[in-house]
Every structure is written in structure tokens, then in C-alpha cells.
LORO-716573 format. One record per residue (C-alpha): x, y, z; residue in three letters. Coordinates in nm, 2 decimals. Example, Ala and Ser with C-alpha at 12.3 -4.5 7.8 and 13.67 -1.06 7.14 Angstrom:
xx yy zz fiba
1.23 -0.45 0.78 ALA
1.37 -0.11 0.71 SER
# end
This chain:
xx yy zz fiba
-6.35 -6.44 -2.87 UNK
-6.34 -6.59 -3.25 UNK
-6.00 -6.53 -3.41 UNK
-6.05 -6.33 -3.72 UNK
-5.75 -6.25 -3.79 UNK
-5.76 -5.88 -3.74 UNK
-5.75 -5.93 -3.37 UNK
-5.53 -6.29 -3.33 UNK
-5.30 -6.22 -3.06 UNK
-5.19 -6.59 -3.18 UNK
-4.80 -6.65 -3.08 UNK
-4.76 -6.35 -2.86 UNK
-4.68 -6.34 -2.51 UNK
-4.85 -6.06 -2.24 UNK
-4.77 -5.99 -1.95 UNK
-5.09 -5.86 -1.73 UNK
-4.96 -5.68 -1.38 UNK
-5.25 -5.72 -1.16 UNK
-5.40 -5.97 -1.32 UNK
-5.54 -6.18 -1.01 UNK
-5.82 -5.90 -0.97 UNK
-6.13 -5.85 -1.10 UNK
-6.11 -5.63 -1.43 UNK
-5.73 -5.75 -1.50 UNK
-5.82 -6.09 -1.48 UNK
-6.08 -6.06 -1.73 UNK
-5.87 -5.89 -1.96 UNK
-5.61 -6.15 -1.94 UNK
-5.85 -6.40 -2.03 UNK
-5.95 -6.22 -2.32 UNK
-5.59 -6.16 -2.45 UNK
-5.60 -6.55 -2.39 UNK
-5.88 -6.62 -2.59 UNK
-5.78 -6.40 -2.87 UNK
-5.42 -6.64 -2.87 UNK
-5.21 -6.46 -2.65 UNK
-5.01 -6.67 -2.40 UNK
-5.04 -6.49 -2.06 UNK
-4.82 -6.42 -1.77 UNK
-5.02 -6.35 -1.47 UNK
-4.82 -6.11 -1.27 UNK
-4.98 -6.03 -0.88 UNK
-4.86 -5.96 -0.52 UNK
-5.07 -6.20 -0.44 UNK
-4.94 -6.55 -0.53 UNK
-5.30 -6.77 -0.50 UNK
-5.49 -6.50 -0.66 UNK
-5.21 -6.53 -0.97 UNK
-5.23 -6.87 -0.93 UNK
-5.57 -6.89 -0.98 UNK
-5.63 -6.66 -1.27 UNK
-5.38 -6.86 -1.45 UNK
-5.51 -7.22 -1.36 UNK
-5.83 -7.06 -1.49 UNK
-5.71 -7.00 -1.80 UNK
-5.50 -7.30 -1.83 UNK
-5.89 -7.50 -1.82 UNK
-5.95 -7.29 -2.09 UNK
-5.73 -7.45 -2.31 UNK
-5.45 -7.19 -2.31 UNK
-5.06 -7.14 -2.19 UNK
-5.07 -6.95 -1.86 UNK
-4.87 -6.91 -1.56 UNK
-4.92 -6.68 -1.24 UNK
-4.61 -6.51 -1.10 UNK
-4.60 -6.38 -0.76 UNK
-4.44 -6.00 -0.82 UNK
-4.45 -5.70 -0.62 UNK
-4.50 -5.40 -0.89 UNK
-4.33 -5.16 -0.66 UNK
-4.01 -5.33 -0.68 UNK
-3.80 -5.25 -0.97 UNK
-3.58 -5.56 -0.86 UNK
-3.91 -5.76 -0.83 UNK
-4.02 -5.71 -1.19 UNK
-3.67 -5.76 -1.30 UNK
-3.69 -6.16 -1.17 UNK
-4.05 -6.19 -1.27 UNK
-3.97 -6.06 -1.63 UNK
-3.65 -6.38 -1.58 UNK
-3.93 -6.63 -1.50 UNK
-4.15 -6.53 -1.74 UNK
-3.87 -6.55 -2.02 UNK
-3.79 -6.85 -1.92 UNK
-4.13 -6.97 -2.01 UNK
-4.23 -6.83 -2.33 UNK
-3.86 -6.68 -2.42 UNK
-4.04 -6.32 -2.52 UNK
-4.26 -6.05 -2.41 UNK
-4.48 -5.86 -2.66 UNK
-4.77 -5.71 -2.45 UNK
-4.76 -5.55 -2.14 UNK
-5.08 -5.48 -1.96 UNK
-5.04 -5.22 -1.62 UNK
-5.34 -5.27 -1.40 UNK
-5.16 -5.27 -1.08 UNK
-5.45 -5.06 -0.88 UNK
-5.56 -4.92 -0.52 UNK
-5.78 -4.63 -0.41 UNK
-5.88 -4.48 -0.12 UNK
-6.19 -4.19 -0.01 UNK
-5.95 -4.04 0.24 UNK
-6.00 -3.61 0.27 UNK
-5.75 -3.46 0.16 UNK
-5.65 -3.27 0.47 UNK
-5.63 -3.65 0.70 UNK
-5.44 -3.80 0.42 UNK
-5.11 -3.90 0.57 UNK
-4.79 -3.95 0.38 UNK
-4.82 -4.33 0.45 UNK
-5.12 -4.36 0.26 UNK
-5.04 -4.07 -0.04 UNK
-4.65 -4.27 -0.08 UNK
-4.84 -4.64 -0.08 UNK
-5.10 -4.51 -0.37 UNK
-4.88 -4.34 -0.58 UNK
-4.61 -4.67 -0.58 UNK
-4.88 -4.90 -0.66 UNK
-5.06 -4.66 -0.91 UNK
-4.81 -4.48 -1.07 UNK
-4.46 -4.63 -0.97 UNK
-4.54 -4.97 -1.08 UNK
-4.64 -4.84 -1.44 UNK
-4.28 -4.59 -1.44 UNK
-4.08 -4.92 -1.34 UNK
-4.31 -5.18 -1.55 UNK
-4.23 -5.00 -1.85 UNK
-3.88 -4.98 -1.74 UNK
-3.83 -5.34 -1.72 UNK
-4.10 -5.49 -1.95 UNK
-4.05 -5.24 -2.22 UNK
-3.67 -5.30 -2.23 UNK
-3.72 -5.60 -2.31 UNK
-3.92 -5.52 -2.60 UNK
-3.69 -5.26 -2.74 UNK
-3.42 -5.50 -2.68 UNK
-3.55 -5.80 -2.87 UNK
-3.63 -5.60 -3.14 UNK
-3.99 -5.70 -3.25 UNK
-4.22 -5.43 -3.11 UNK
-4.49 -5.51 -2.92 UNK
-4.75 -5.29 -2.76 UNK
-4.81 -5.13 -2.36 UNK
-5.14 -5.08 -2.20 UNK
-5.19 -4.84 -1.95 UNK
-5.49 -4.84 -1.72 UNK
-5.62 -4.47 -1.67 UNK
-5.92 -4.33 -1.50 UNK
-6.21 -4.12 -1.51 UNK
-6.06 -3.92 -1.24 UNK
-5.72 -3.85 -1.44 UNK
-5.88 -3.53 -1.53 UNK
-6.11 -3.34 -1.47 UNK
-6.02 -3.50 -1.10 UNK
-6.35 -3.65 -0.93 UNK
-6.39 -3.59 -0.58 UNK
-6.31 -3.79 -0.27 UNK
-5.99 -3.95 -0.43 UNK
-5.74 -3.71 -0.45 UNK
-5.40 -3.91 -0.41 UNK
-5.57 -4.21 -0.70 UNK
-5.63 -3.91 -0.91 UNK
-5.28 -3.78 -0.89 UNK
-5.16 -4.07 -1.00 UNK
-5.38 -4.18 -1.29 UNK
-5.28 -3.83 -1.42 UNK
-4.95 -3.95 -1.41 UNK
-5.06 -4.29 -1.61 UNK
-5.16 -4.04 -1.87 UNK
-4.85 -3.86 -1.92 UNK
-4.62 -4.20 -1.90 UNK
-4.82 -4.35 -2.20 UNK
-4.79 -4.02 -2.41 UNK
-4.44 -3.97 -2.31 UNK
-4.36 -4.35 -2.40 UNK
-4.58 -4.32 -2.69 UNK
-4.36 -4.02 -2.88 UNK
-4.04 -4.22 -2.69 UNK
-4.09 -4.58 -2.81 UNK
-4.24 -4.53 -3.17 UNK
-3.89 -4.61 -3.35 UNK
-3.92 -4.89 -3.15 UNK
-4.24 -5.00 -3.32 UNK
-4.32 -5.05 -2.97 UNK
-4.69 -4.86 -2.94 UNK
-4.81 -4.73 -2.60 UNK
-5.15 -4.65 -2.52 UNK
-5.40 -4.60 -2.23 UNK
-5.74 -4.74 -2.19 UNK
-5.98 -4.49 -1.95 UNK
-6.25 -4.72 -1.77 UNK
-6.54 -4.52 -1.65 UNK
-6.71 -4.67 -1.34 UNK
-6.63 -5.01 -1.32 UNK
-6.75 -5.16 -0.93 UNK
-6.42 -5.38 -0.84 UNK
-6.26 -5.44 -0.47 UNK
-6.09 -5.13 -0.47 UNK
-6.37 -4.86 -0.50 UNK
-6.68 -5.04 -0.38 UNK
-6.65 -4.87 -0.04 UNK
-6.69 -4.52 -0.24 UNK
-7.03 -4.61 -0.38 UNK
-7.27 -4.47 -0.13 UNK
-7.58 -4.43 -0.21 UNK
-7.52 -4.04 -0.31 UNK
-7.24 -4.07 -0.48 UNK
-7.39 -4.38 -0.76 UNK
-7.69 -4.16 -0.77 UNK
-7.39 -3.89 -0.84 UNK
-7.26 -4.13 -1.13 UNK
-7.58 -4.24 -1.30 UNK
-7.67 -3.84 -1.37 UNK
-7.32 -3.83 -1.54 UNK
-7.35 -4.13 -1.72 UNK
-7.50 -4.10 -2.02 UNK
-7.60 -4.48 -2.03 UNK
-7.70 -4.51 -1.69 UNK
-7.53 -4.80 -1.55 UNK
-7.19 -4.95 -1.44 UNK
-6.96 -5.12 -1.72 UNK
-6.89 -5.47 -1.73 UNK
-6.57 -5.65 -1.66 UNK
-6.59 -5.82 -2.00 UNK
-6.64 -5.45 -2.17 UNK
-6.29 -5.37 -2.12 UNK
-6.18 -5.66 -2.33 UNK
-6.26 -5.54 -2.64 UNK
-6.05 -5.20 -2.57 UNK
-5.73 -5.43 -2.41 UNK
-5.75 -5.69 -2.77 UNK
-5.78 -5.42 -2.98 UNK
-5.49 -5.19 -2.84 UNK
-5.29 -5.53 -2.81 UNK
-5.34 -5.64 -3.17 UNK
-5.09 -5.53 -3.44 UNK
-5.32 -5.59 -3.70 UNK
-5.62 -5.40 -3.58 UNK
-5.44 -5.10 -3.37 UNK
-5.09 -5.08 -3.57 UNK
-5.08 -4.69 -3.64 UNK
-5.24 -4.58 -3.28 UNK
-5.02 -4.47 -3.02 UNK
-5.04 -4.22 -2.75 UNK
-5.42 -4.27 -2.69 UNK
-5.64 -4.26 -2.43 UNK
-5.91 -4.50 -2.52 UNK
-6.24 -4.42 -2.30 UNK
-6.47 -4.68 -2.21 UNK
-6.67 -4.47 -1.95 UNK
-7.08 -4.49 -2.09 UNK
-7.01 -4.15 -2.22 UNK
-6.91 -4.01 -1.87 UNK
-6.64 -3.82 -1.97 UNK
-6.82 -3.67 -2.23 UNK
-7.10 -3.53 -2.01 UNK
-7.14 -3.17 -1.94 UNK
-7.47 -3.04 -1.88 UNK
# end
């Protein structure tokens, strides 16, 4: 991505929770690209690793952090290592995610607890940490939230993942209304459907044919079409008066009716 100015993320330092899977990692590497020196934050140390050695080849300052999202204490010693590094945090992207197709009546409390702490808790205690930071350094900076399609209207089939991504939604417009004298903006971006790990076993047959006739577009997004929406809520030059928004980037899905 060509820095333009309007969109240089040049001398800032993000933070991307989640970032060794699919969509996360590509919007890392586009916060990269636009100048942005990236923490890769993952429960999984390799896939970390490796989004961060991939951006290192790049050309630009990455390191992957092994961090459990669900652990305020966690977060508190990857937010040490990650100061360590680069000495400030200015962008934090939440894309901790998991989902599941269980009915509702067979969903145990094992499974509704372990959804809403990676999908919803990890955002409360994210913001927590990461955006004290922020408030306490004194130069803004801007959060990114990862909603859904499902945050409301709910979809069907993933009740628990749609309770929490309503959730999402009320954290980044409480935080948006709470962190504004902070200079400190907070915003959501809304993927439609987006085939990743965590959802490809929900795609029958029916239920894509279910998603084409909603979508006005027809078709899946891309990774790389989320990192427009993640460069442009990060930069302070192109978003610096929007807060408390949920950006869609569903193919017109959630505009559909009839």
C-alpha cells in the first residue's frame, strides 16, 4: 500500500491480537505496509512467529508474541514485551475469534464460557490493558474492534458467537463516548462473510447458497478487503473525527431486505 500521506501509519506502533490467523494477519501486514510497526499478539507462538517473520521479509519492524487474550495478566506481560520493543502503543487491533454451529439447546456452558472469553472477554480486557496505555502516554491512538454480521439481526446456527459480537458493538461505542478526551478513537469494523478457519465448517452447501441470496454482490470477501477498513480506522489523518462506528464491509449483506 503506497504511503500518501493521508493513510501513513509511519512511526506508529499496533498491536494486532490474533494476528497469526487468516484475516488478522492480513491486516497486520497492511498496517505494516502503510508504516506501522506491528506486534503480533497469538496464543499460538509459531503462528505469531510466523506472521511476524513474514513481515519482517517485507522490509518492516515486527515481532510475534505468544499471549493468551483471555488472561488479563497475560496481556499485561505482552503489552511489557511489546514496550520494551518499540517503547509505545498507538493502535490496537482485537481479532481474537472462535465460532461454533452448536444448537442452542446442546450448547453446554463449556463451550458458551470458552466463546464469550475468546470473543468478547479478550476485547473487555484488551482495551483494559492496551488502552491504558494509551490514555496514560498521553498521545491518542485509535482501537479496532472486530464485529460481525451476526451482531444483529443474529444469523442462525451461532448463537453463543452472536452474543458476543453484540457485545463487541457495545464495548466500541461505550469506549468510543468514554475515551474521546482521550483523543483515543474507538471503532468497529463489521466483516460480512469472510471463509477463515473458524467458520468453514458452517458453509454447507445450503447455508452459502443461504449467503449468496443475501449478498448483494454475490461472493465471499477477501482477506486483503478488510485492509482498507483497518488503515483507514487506524490512520489519524484520514479517520481523525470518526469514533463509535461500525464500519461494514459485508457486499451489502447487511443492507439486504427483500
Amino acid at each position: 500500500m503506497p504511503d500518501n500521506g493521508l493513510f501513513s501509519l509511519t512511526g506508529q506502533v499496533a498491536v494486532v491480537i490474533g494476528g497469526g490467523g487468516v484475516l488478522a494477519g492480513a491486516m497486520a501486514t497492511g498496517l505494516a505496509e502503510a508504516g506501522a510497526e506491528i506486534a503480533i499478539l497469538d496464543v499460538s507462538k509459531d503462528g505469531a512467529d510466523a506472521r511476524a517473520r513474514a513481515i519482517e521479509a517485507m522490509g518492516h519492524a515486527a515481532i510475534g508474541v505468544e499471549s493468551d487474550a483471555t488472561s488479563k495478566t497475560g496481556l499485561e506481560q505482552a503489552l511489557a514485551e511489546v514496550l520494551k520493543r518499540f517503547g509505545h502503543v498507538d493502535i490496537l487491533l482485537n481479532a481474537a475469534g472462535v465460532n461454533s454451529g452448536t444448537p442452542f439447546f446442546e450448547i453446554t456452558e463449556a463451550e458458551w464460557h470458552r466463546i464469550l472469553d475468546i470473543d468478547l472477554t479478550s476485547v473487555f480486557l484488551a482495551c483494559q490493558v492496551f488502552g491504558k496505555a494509551m490514555v496514560d502516554a498521553g498521545n491518542g491512538g485509535s482501537i479496532i474492534n472486530i464485529s460481525s454480521a451476526s451482531s444483529g439481526p443474529p444469523l442462525s446456527k451461532v448463537f453463543t458467537y452472536a452474543v458476543a459480537k453484540g457485545g463487541v458493538n457495545q464495548i466500541t461505542q461505550f469506549l468510543a463516548r468514554e475515551l474521546a478526551p482521550n483523543n483515543i478513537r474507538v471503532n468497529a469494523i463489521l466483516p460480512g462473510f469472510f471463509p477463515a478457519e473458524q467458520n468453514r465448517k458452517l458453509l454447507t452447501e445450503d447455508r452459502v447458497a443461504s449467503i449468496m441470496g443475501h449478498t448483494p454482490m454475490h461472493r465471499f470477501g477477501e482477506s486483503s478487503e478488510l485492509v482498507g477498513a483497518a488503515v483507514y480506522l487506524a490512520s489519524r489523518a484520514a479517520s481523525s473525527f470518526v469514533t463509535g462506528s461500525i464500519l461494514r464491509v459485508d457486499g451489502g449483506f447487511t443492507a439486504m431486505t427483500i
